[in-house]
N, C-alpha and C positions, 0 to 999 in steps of 0.2 A: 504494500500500500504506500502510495506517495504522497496524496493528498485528500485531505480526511473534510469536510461541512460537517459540521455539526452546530442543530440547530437546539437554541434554547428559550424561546420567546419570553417566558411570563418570567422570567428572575435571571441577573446577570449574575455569572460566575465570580464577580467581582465585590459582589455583595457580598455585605456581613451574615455569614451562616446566623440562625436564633431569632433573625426581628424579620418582619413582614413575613413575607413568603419563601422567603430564603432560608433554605437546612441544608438539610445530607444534600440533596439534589445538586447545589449549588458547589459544596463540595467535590462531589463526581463528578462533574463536569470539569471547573477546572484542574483537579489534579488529575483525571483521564487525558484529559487535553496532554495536560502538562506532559504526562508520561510518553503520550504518542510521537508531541512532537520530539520530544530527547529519544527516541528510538532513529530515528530519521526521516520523519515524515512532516510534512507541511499541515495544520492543524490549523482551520478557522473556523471561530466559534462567531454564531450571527443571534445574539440576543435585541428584543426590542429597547430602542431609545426611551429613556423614563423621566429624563430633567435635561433642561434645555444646555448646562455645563458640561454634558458627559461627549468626553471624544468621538465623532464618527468611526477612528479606528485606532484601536491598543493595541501594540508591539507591545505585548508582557513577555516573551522571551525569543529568543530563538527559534523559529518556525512556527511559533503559536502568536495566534491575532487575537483581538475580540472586536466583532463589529457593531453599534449600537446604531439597529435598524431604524429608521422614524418611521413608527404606524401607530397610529393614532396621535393621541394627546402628549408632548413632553412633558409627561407627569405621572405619578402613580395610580394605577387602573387597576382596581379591585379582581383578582384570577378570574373572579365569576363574571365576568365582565368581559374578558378580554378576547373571545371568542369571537367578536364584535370586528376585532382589527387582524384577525389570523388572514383574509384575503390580501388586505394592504402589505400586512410584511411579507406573504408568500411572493408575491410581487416584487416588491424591491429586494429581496433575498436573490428573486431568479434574474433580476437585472445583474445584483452584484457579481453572480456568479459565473456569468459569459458576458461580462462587459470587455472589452478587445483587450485591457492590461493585465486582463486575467488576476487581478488582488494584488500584480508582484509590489513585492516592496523592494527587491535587488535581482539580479542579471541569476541567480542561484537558488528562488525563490518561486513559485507558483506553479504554472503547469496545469492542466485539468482537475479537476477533481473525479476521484471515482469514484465517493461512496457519500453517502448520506447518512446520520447518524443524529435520530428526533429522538429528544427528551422530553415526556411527558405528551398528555395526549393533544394539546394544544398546538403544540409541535409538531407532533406524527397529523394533524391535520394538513399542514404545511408541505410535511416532507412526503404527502400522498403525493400531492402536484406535481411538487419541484422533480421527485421519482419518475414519472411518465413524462414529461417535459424535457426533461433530461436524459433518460436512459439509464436511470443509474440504482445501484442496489442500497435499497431502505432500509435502514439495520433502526430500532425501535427499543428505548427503554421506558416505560411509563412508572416506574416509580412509586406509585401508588395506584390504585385499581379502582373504577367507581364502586363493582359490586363486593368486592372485598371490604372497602369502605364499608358501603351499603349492609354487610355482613354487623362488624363491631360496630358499629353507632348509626342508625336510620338516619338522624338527626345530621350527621358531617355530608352528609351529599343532598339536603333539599335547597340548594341555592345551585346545584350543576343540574336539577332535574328540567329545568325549560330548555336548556342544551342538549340532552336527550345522550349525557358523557356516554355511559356506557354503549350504547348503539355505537358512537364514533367511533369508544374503542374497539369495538367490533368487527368495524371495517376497515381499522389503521391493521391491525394483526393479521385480518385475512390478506392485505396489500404487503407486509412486509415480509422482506426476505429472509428475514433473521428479527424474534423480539427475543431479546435481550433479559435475560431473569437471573437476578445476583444466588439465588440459591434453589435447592432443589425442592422447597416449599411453594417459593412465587412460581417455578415452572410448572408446579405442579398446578394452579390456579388460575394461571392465563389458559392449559388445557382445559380442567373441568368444566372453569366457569364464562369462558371464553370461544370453546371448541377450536380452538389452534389447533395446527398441526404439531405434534411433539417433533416431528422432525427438524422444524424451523423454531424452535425454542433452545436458545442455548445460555448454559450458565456461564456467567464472568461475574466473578464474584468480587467487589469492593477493595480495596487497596485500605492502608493506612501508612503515613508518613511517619516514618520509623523515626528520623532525626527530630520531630517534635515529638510523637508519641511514644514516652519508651519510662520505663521505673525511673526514681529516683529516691529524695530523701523527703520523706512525709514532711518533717516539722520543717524542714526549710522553704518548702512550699506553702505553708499554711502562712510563716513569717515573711514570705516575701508577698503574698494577697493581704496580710494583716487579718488573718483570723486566728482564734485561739488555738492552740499548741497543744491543749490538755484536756481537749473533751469529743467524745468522740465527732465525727463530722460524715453525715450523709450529703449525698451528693445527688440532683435533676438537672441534667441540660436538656434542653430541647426548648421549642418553640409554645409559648403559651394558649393551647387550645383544647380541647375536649376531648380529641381524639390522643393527644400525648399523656395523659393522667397525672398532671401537676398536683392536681389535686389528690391524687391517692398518696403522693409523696407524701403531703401536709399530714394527712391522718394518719399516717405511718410514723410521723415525729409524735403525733400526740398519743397515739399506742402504746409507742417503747417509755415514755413518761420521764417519772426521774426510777433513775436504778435502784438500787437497795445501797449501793455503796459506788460511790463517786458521781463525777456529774454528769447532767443530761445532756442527749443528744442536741447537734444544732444542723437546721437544713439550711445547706445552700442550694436556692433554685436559679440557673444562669440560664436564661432566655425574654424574649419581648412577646408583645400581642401578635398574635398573628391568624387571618381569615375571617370571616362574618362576626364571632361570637369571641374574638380575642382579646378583646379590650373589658369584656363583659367576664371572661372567664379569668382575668387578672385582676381584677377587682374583688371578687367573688372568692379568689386564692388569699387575695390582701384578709379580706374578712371571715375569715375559715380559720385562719392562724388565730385571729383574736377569740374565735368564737370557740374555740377548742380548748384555748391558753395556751398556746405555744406560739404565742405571736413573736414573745422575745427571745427566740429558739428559732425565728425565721428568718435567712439573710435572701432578700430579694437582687441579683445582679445583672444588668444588662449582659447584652447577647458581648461576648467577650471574641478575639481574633485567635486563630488557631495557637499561635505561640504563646497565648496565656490559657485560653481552656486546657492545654495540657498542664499545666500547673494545678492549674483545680483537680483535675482528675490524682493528679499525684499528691495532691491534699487531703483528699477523701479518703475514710475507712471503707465505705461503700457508695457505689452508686447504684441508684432505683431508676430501672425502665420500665416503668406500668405501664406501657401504650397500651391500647384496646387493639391495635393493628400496625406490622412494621413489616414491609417486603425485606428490611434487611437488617436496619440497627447498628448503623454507622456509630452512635455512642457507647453500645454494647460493648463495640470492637475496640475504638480510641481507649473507652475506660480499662479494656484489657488489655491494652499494650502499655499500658502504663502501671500495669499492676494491682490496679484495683478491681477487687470481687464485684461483681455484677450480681443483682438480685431484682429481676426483670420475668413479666408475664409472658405465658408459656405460649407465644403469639406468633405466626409467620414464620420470616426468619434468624427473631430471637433464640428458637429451638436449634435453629445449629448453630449458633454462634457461643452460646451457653451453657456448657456443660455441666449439668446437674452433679452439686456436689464435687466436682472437680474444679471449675473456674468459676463459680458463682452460686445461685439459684435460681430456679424457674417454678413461677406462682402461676397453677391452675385456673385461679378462679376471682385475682384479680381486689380479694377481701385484702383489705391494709394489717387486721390480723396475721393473714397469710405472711404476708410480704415482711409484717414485724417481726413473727416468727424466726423467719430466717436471718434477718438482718440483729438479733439479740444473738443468735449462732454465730457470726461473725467477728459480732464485738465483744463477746465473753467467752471465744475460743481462740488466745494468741496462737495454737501451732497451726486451727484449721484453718484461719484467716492468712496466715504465711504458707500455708501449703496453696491454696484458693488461687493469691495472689505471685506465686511462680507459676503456676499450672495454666494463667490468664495468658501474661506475659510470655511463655512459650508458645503457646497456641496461636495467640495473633500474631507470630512470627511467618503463618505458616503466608499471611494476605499480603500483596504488597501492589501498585497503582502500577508498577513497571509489569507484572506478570499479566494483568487483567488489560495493559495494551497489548502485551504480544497476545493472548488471545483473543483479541479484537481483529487483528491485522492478522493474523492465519485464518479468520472467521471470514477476512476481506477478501483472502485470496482464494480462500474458498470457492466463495458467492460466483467473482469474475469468472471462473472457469466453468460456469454453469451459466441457465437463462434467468431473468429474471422472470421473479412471480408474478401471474397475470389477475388484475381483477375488474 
């Protein structure tokens, strides 16, 4: 593979993972990028324009661009919403893409592109077109599912139902040549609940950046964030909304209580509002801590940049993943390269990333009981908590952003040597 499109409409790679609509997604994007281009390959990433100061084009490294499309409004446009401006950007996407300079930025630089690679289904609407317009093979990750969604909370998908998400995705899967499933959970669910073909479903599983994410020393971490040193510390990142379970965190601090002997647990939660009900569910989290008593047990932290959230993670005794639904659990992973036990619901691709009793716990059923349960195991077992926490830290050695490109570009060269899928 020489040159890679990869489209990302509703959230720039450049964005701060935790506030708006930007998470893991935002992360896989650009350190896939990243990875592709450092193998040898030309890499342009083509996100919508969202404020009138943002460059038409970033040189962030070597062979990787980002392109900030104008469709629509230069402004911030609600996901549910943006479906509105998917024709405008499929449009200027396919200009940029055969406009005569071919993107070069130097004499050593451009060339055709040969692959298409849509993130999320906003995008796979885009890269239907751009794919027959061009000729070219549609590789597909969606990231999250309407009816998997639709599955854990009825409530997180009635603002995509006038969109008719799931139909789209429907028809972005049967058009693509390849969707893309980080683990053998989501593959199995694009078939079920999808009717894919298993044969055009392939797993690349998630990377993590080892030189941020990796052990180190608990109290020097906690002293260099300025949190206290001598009580235990649970740990939530993600993004503030219903669907991540901020909230079960909270009840799980007021669970554990105060111990019998030494002091009580403190949550740190690191993320912002984000989607219809996010401002509503951060507010709702502020008054839960009070209304529990563990308000002053609560540290609330903006959405932090990758070279500090791994500080936090290496501050924490534990981190809690209560989602109700995760294709893969980017924080699972981060928190176990960094040594911290994981104590997360037994959801998607939680279950392979979390080895019961080996690198963490996985809660059935989602009760804060449950999840307190194991996390009192943790904190009143110093040799299981060091066992936990080697056994995390070896295992996510196994993921890395470089192997999940080379399996992207064998998937690329695959594809070429065959026809493309008709629909």
């Amino acid at each position: 593979m020489r040159r890679l499109a990869i489209l990302s409409l509703h959230t720039s790679p450049l964005a701060q993972p935790g506030s708006g609509d930007s998470g893991g997604m935002n992360v896989y994007v650009r350190e896939l990028a990243s990875a592709v281009a450092r193998s040898g390959a030309d890499c342009d990433v083509f996100t919508r324009a969202s404020a009138p100061d943002q460059d038409p084009l970033v040189a962030l490294e070597p062979g990787l661009r980002i392109h900030h499309v104008r469709a629509g409004p230069l402004a911030p446009v609600p996901k549910e919403s943006l479906v509105e401006v998917v024709p405008e950007f499929t449009d200027r996407v396919l200009g940029l893409m055969t406009s005569p300079s071919g993107l070069r930025l130097s004499d050593d630089e451009g060339g055709p592109f040969e692959a298409v690679h849509a993130n999320y289904w906003l995008s796979g609407l885009a890269g239907h077109i751009i794919k027959h317009e061009l000729d070219l093979p549609l590789l597909c990750t969606f990231h999250t599912l309407d009816r998997v969604k639709a599955e854990a909370g009825p409530e997180e998908v009635q603002a995509d139902m006038p969109h008719r998400r799931a139909e789209a995705e429907a028809e972005i899967i049967r058009c693509s040549d390849a969707v893309l499933a980080s683990c053998s959970v989501e593959a199995d669910q694009i078939v079920e609940l999808y009717g894919a073909d298993p044969e055009r479903v392939r797993i690349v599983p998630l990377g993590v950046d080892h030189a941020y994410f990796a052990p180190g020393d608990r109290a020097q971490a906690r002293r260099a964030l300025g949190l206290p040193t001598a009580v235990p510390l649970l740990l939530f990142v993600g993004r503030i909304q219903p669907l991540k379970g901020a909230d079960v965190a909270v009840r799980v601090l007021a669970e554990l209580g105060q111990p019998p002997a030494g002091p009580a647990p403190v949550l740190v939660v690191v993320g912002g509002p984000s989607g219809p009900r996010g401002e509503e569910t951060y507010r709702t989290l502020q008054a839960l801590g009070r209304q529990l008593g563990a308000a002053d047990r609560l540290r609330l932290v903006p959405p932090q940049p990758h070279e500090v959230i791994s500080t936090y993670y290496r501050a924490a005794d534990v981190c809690l993943v209560p989602s109700r639904s995760e294709s893969f659990g980017l924080v699972a992973l981060e928190a176990a390269a960094c040594g911290t036990p994981v104590v997360a619901s037994a959801v998607g691709g939680l279950t392979t990333l979390v080895e019961h009793g080996e690198t963490g716990f996985l809660v059935e059923n989602r009760e804060p009981g449950s999840f307190a349960h194991y996390v009192r195991l943790v904190l009143t077992q110093p040799g299981l908590a060091a066992r936990l926490s080697a056994n995390a830290a070896g295992r996510a050695r196994r993921y890395s952003w470089r192997e999940a490109a080379e399996r992207l570009a064998a998937l690329h060269d695959e594809l070429a040597a065959g026809h493309l899928v008709q629909c």
